[in-house]
C-alpha positions in Angstrom: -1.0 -25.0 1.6 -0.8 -26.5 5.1 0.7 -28.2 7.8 -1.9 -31.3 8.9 -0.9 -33.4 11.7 -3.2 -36.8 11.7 -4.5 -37.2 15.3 -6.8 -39.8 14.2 -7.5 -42.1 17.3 -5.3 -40.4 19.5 -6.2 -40.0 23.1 -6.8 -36.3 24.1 -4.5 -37.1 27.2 -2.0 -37.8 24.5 -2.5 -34.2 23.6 -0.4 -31.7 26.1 -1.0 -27.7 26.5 2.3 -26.5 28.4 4.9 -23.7 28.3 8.7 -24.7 27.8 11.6 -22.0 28.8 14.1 -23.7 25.9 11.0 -23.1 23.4 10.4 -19.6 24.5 14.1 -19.2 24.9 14.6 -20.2 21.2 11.6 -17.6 20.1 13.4 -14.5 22.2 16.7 -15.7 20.7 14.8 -15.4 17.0 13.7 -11.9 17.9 17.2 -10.6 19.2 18.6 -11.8 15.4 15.7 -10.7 13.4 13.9 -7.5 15.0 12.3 -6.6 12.3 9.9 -9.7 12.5 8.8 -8.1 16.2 8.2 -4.5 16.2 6.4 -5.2 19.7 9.0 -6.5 20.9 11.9 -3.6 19.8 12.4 -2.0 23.2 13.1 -5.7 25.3 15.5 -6.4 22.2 17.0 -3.2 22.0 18.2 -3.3 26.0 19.0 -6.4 26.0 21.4 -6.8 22.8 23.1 -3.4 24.6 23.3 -5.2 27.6 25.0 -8.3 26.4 28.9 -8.9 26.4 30.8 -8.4 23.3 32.1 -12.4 24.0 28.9 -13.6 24.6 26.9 -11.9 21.5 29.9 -13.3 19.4 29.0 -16.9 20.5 25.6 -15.9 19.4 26.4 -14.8 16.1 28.3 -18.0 15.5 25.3 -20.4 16.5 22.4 -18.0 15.1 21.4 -20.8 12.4 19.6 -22.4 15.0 17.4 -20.4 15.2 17.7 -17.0 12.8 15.8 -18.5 9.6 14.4 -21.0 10.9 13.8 -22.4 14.5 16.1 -25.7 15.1 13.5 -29.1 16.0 15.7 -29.5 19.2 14.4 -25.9 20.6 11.1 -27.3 20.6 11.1 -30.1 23.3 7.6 -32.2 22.9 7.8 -32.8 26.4 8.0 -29.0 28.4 9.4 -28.8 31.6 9.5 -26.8 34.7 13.3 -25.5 33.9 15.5 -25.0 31.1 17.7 -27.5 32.9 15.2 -30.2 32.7 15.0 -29.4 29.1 18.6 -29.3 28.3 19.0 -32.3 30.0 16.3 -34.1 27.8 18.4 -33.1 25.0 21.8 -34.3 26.4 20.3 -37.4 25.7 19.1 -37.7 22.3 21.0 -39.7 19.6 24.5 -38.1 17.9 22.7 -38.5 14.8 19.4 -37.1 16.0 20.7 -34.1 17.5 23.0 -33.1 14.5 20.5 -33.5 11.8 18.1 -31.6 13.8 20.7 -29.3 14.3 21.9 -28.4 10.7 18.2 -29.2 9.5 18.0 -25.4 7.7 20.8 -26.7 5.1 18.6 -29.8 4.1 15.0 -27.7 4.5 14.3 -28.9 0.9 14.2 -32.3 2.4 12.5 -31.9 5.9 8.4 -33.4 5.0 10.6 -36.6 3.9 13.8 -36.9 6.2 17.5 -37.5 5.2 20.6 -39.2 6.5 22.5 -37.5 8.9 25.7 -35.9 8.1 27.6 -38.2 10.3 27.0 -41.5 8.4 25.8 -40.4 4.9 28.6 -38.3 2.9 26.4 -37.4 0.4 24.3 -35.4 2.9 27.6 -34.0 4.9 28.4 -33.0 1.5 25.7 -31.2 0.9 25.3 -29.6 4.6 29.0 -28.2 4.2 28.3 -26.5 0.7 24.8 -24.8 2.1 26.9 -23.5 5.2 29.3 -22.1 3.2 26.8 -19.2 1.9 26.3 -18.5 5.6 29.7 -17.2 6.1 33.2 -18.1 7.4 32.6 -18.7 11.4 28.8 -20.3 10.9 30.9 -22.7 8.2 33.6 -23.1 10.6 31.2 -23.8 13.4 29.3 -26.4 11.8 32.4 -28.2 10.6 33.5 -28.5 14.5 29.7 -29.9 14.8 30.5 -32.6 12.2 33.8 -33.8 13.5 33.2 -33.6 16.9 29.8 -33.2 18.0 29.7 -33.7 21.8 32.2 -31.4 22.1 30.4 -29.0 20.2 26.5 -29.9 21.8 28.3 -29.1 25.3 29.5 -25.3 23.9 25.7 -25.4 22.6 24.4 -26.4 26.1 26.9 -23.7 27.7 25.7 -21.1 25.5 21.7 -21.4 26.3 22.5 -21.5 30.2 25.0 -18.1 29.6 21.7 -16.8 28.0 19.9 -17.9 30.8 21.8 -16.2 33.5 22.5 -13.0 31.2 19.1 -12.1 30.6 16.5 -14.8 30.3 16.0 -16.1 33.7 14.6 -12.6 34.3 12.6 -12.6 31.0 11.2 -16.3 31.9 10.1 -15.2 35.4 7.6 -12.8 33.8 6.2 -14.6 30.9 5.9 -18.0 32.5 2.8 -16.9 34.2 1.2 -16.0 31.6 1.9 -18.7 29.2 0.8 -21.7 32.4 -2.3 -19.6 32.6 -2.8 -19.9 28.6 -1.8 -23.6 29.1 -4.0 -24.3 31.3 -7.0 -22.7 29.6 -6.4 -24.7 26.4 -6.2 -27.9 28.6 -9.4 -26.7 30.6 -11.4 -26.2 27.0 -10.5 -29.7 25.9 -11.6 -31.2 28.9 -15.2 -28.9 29.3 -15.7 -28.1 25.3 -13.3 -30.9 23.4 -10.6 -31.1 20.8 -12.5 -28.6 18.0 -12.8 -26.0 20.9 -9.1 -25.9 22.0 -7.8 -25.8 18.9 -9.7 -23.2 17.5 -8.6 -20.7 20.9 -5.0 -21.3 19.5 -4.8 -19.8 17.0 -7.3 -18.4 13.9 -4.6 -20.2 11.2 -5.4 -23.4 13.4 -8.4 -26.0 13.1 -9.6 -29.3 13.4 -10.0 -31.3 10.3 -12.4 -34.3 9.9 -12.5 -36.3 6.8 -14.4 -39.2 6.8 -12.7 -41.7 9.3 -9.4 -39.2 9.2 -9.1 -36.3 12.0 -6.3 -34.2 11.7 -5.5 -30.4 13.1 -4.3 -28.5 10.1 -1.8 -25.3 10.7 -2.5 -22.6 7.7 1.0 -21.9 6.5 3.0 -21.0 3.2 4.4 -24.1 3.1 3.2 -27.7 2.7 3.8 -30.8 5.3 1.8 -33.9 6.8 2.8 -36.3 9.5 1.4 -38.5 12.3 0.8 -38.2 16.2 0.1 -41.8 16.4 2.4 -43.7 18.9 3.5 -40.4 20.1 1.5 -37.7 20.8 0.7 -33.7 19.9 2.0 -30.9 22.1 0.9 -27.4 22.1 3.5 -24.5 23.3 2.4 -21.0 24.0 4.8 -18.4 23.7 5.0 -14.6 24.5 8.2 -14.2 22.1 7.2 -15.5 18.9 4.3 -13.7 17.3 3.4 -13.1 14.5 5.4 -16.7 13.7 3.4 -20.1 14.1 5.4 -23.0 14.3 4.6 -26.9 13.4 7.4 -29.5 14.1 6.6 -32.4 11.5 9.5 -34.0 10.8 8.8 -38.0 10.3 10.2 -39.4 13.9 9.5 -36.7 16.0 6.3 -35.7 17.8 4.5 -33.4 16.0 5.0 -29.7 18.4 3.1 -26.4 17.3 3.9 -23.2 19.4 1.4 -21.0 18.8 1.5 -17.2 20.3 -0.1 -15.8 22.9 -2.1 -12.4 23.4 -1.0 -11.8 19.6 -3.2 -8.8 17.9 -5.1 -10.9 15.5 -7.4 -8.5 13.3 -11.7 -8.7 14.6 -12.4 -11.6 12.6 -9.3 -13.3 13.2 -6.1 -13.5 10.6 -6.8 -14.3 6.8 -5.8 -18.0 5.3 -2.5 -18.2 3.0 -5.5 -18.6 0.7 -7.2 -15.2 1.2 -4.0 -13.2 1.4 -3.1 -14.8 -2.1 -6.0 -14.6 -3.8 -6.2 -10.8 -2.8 -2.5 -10.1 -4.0 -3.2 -11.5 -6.6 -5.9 -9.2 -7.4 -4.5 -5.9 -6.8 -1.0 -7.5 -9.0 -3.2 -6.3 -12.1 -1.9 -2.8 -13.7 -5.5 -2.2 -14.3 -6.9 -3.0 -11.1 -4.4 -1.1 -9.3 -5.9 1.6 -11.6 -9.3 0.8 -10.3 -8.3 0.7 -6.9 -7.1 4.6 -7.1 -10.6 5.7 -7.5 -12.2 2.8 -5.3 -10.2 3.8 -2.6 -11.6 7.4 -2.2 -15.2 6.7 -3.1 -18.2 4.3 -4.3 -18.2 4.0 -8.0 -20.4 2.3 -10.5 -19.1 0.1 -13.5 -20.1 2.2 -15.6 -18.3 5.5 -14.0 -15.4 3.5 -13.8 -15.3 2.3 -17.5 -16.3 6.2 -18.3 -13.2 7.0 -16.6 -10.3 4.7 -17.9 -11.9 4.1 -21.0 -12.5 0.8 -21.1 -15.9 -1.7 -21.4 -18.4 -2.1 -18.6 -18.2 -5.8 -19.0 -13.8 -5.8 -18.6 -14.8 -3.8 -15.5 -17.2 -6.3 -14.4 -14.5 -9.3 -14.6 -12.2 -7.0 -12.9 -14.5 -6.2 -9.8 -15.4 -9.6 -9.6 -11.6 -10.7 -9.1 -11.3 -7.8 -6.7 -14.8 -8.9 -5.1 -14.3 -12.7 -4.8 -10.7 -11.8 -2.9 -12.9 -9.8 -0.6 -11.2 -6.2 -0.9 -14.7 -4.7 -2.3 -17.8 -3.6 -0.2 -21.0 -3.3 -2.5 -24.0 -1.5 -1.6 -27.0 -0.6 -3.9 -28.5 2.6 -4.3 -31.8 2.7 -6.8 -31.0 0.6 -10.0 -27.2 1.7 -9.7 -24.8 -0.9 -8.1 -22.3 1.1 -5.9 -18.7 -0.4 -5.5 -15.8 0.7 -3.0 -12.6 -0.5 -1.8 -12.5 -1.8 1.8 -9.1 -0.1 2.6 -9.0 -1.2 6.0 -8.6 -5.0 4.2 -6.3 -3.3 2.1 -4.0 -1.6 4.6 -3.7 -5.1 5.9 -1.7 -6.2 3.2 0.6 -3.2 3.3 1.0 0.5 3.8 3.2 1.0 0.6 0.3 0.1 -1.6 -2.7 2.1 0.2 -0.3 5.4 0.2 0.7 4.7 -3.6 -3.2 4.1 -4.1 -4.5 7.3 -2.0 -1.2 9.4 -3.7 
């Protein structure tokens, strides 16, 4: 599963390394609802929720659908500026109909890879909006009513929020990152000019390549989730941000310019971070009741098949097909020693995947 984003033909001017204060804004608002996604980041969150007024964390409760979940398209401007007010006023001007769908997209996510109607001229999807926000509770119902029947008046309380953010705290917060995130930017561009496309795309991120297939080039985004679209006629732009690890972010909804924000200085493992594809295959393999069996003794030694069908009393060759599993999801090391095959779990794979399981294993 992927995100691919056909770039086929596009010029690499068309393709834009910058940092954007209502992108990153969007991120640290993220982290301030959801802390547990950024352990790194539990001391700025901590102060700063304690720091902010009781009215103006209530107007950030109400909105928080914009970006809780899921991060809204319209905080992730394809064309970064210097200032959140640029920005904002970018947005000021997009469509009614634009803005709202965008908006509310996280009540028609089953819908985003092919686009629906806006709420404000199709019932059918206004109907549908209103019954999603519902589960969300009474004031993010409420709120997003207001949105539907008068959504100027409720984009301007938007607009009024972000810029109360920005004096409260995230001027500040901006003024420290920025530098790091233009020096990032402008390393990216740099390595598309000297190295080319492959190059920069491959120093965004390790869940990040280039893709060419016969006449088709395209820069694929390794998610859980599945999505294609086009840069042609518009363009692809690449956002760094200090806020958002471990999250990876593609806009593709058809009409918009495809946007990825990507994180900076994020602690990537040596080797850089497994595909969906390795970190299913391997939970897959320890899902087994016998393999989770195996992986008691694997973890605190090297075994043989034999020793290990000795000890749970089962055939060499159902241990063989079990290793193998285990083996082709890469959480064995094998090593030979004489005529005997030596087998081992590589826990520091394992731990990767999650603490509960290594302490249940080594219990």
């Amino acid at each position: 599963m992927s995100v691919t984003i056909d770039i086929t033909g596009l010029p690499h001017e068309r393709i834009v390394f910058g940092p954007s204060p209502l992108a990153e804004l969007g991120a640290a608002l993220h982290a301030l609802s959801e802390p547990g996604h950024h352990a790194r980041l539990h001391g700025w969150a901590t102060s700063t929720s304690a720091g902010l007024k009781p009215e103006l964390a209530d107007r950030l409760h109400e909105a928080d659908f914009l970006w809780r979940s899921t991060r809204a398209d319209i905080l992730l401007p394809a064309r970064p500026r210097e200032t959140l007010a640029e920005e904002l006023d970018d947005l000021d001007t997009m469509p009614d109909e634009q803005y709202v769908a965008a908006a509310l997209e996280i009540s028609c996510a089953s819908q985003y890879d092919t686009g629906v109607p806006s709420p404000l001229v199709d019932a059918g999807t206004r109907e549908r909006v209103l019954e999603l926000a519902a589960a969300r509770g009474p004031r993010q119902s409420a709120f997003i009513r207001r949105m539907l029947a008068d959504p100027p008046a409720v984009r301007a309380w938007i607009r009024r929020l972000l810029e109360d953010c920005d004096e409260a705290f995230f001027a500040d917060t901006w003024r420290r990152v920025r530098v790091q995130l233009a020096a990032d930017a402008r390393h990216k561009t740099e390595l598309l000019r000297r190295k080319g496309l492959a190059e920069a795309v491959a120093a965004v991120s390790s869940a990040v390549c280039l893709q060419e297939t016969g006449p088709v080039t395209a820069v694929v985004v390794d998610k859980l989730t599945s999505g294609r679209t086009s840069a042609a006629g518009s363009g692809l732009t690449f956002l760094p941000t200090a806020f958002g690890w471990p999250h990876l972010l593609a806009l593709h909804a058809p009409g918009w310019q495809p946007v990825v924000q990507y994180p900076v200085g994020s602690p990537e493992p040596s080797g850089g971070a497994p595909s969906v594809e390795e970190v299913t295959l391997r939970l897959e393999a320890i899902a087994h009741p016998m393999r989770m069996r195996l992986c008691r003794s694997l973890a605190r030694g090297s075994y043989t098949t034999g020793e290990l069908a000795d000890t749970y009393g089962i055939s060499a060759p159902e241990v063989s097909r079990h290793l193998s599993v285990m083996r082709k999801a890469g959480l064995l090391t094998t090593r030979r020693r004489g005529r005997y095959v030596l087998h081992q779990l590589d826990v520091t794979i394992v731990a990767r995947l999650g603490s509960d399981f290594l302490e249940g294993v080594l219990r």
